[in-house]
Wavefront OBJ file of the C-alpha trace (Angstrom):
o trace
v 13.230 7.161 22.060
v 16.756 5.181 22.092
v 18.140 7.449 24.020
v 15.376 7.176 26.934
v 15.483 3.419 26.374
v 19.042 3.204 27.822
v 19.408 6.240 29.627
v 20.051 4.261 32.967
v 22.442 1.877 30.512
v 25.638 3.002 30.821
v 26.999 0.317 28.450
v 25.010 1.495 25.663
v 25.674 4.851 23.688
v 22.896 5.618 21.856
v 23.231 7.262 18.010
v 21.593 9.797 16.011
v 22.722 7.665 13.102
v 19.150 7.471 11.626
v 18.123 10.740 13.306
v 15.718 12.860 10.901
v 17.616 15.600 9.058
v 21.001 14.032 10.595
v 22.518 12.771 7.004
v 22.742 13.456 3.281
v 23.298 10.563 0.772
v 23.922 11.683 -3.054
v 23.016 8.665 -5.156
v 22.428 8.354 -8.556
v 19.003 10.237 -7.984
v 20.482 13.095 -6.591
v 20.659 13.713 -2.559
v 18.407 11.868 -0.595
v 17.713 10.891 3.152
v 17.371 14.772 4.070
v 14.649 16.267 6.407
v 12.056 14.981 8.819
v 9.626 13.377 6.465
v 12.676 11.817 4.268
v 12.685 7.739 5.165
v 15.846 6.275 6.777
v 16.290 3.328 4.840
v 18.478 0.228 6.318
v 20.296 -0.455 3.292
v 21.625 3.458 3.692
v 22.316 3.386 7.011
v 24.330 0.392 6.789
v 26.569 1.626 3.741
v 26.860 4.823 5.670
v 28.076 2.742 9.039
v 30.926 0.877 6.841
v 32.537 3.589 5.480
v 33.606 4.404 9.209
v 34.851 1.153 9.955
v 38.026 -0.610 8.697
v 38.038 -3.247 5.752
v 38.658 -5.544 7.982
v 36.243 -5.048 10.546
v 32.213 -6.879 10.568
v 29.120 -5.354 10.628
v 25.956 -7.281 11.960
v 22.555 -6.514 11.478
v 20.602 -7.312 14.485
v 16.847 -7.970 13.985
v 13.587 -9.923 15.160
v 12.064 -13.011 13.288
v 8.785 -11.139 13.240
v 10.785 -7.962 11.341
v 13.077 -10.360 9.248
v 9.830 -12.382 8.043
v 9.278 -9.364 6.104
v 12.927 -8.106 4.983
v 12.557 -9.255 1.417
v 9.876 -5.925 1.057
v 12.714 -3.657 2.258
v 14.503 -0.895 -0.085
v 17.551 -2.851 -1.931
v 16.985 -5.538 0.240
v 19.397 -7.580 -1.794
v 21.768 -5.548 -1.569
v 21.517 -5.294 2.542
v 22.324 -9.239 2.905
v 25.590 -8.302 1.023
v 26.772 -5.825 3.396
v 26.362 -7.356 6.471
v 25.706 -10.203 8.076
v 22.734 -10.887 10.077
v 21.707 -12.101 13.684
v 18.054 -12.791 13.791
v 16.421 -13.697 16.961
v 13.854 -16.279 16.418
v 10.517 -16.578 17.816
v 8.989 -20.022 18.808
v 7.212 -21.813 15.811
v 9.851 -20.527 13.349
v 11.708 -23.236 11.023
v 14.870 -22.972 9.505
v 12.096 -22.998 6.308
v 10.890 -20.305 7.811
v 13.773 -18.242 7.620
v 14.960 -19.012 4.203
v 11.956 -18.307 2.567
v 12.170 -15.104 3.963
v 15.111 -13.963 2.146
v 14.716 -11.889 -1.061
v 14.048 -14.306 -4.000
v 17.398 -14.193 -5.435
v 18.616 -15.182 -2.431
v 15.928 -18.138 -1.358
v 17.456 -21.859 -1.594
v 15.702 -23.938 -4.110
v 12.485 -25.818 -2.007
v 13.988 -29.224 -2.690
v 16.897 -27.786 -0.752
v 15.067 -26.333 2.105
v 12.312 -28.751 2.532
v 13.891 -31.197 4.833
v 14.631 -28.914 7.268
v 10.543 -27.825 7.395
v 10.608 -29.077 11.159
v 14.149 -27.629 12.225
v 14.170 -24.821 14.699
v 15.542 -21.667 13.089
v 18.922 -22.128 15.232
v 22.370 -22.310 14.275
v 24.104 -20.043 10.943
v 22.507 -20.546 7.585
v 25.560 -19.950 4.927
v 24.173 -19.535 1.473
v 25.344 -17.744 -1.832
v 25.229 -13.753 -0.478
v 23.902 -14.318 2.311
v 25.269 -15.274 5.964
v 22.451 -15.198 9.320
v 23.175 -16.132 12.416
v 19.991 -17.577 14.400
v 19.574 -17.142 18.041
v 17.042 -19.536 19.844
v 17.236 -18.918 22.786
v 16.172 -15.597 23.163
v 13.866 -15.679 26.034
v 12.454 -12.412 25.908
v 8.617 -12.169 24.627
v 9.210 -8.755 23.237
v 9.086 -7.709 19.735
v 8.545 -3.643 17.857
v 5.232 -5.743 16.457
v 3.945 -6.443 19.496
v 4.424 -2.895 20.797
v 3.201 -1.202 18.168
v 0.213 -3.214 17.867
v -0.454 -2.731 21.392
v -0.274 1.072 20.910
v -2.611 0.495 18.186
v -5.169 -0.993 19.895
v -4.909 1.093 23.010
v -3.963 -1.589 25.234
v -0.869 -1.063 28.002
v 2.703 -1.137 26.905
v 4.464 -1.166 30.156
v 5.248 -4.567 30.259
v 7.317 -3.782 26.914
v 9.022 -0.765 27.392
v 10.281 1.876 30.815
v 7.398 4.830 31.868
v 9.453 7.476 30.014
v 9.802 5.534 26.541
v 5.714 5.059 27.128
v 5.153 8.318 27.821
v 7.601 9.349 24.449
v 5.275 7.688 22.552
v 2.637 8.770 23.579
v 3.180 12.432 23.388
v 4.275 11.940 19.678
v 1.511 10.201 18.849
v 3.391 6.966 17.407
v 2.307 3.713 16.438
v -1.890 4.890 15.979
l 1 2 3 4 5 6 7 8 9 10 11 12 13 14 15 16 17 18 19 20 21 22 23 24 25 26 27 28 29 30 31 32 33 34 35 36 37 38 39 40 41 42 43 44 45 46 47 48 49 50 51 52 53 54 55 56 57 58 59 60 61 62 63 64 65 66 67 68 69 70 71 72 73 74 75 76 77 78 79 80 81 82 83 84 85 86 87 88 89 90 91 92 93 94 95 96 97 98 99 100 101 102 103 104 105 106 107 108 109 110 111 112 113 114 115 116 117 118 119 120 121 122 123 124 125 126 127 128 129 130 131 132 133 134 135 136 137 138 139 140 141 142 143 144 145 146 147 148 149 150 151 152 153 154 155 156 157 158 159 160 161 162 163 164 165 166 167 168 169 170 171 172 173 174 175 176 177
């Protein structure tokens, strides 16, 4: 689906990083991450990513407020805000409360900390203890994998979201229903 998302991008180069069956991680478990059915988790994909790249060099994780809402559910999510740093696009009607009370709680601010900022935009960089996210605001696109997949699920269009062939990709593989 990346690949037919940017196909007339020539900037981007899309990855079979996370493709199914594409890597092997041995953990303490044994090898996981192997086969279609196997789940690509974020947390492996980013460890996997950094062991290409120099010491020096810095990794971002790019994600929506709608997806980042929900990060603190994700495998070793904990351990995914101390590999990387992250850029999260926000959404109107997201607060800088918002955000933080997202994180994993280890990693939330005390409320007393966070409450005064209950009517701040989620804009700016929010530094705390393990954690470093870098807000966008301005992201004028009204886009998000949520909206798109709910879409699918409800049998409503999806054109306005994505190009004909990414459309047609999903529907042929059935995703999202």
């Amino acid at each position: 689906m990346s690949v037919l998302a940017v196909a007339g991008e020539k900037a981007f180069v899309p990855s079979l990083l996370e493709a199914p069956g594409e890597f092997v991680l041995q953990d303490k478990k044994g090898v996981r991450g192997t086969g279609a059915s196997a789940p690509n988790y974020s947390i492996d994909t980013v460890r996997k990513l950094k062991r290409a790249l120099k010491k020096s060099d810095r990794l971002f994780f790019l994600i929506g407020m709608d997806a980042f809402k929900d990060i603190a559910q994700w495998h070793e999510a904990e351990a995914l805000f101390a590999e990387c740093e992250f850029i999260v696009a926000s959404r109107p009607g997201y607060s800088l409360v918002d955000v933080a009370s997202s994180l994993p709680g280890k990693l939330q601010p005390r409320e007393e900390v966070t409450k005064p900022f209950a009517k701040q935009p989620a804009k700016g960089d929010l530094v705390l203890s393990g954690v470093t996210l870098h807000l966008l605001d301005d992201v004028n696109q009204n886009i998000s994998a949520t909206a798109i997949r709910q879409a699918v699920a409800a049998k409503r269009p999806i054109r306005k979201f994505v190009s004909e062939s990414v459309e047609e990709y999903i529907k042929k593989e059935g995703l999202y229903v």
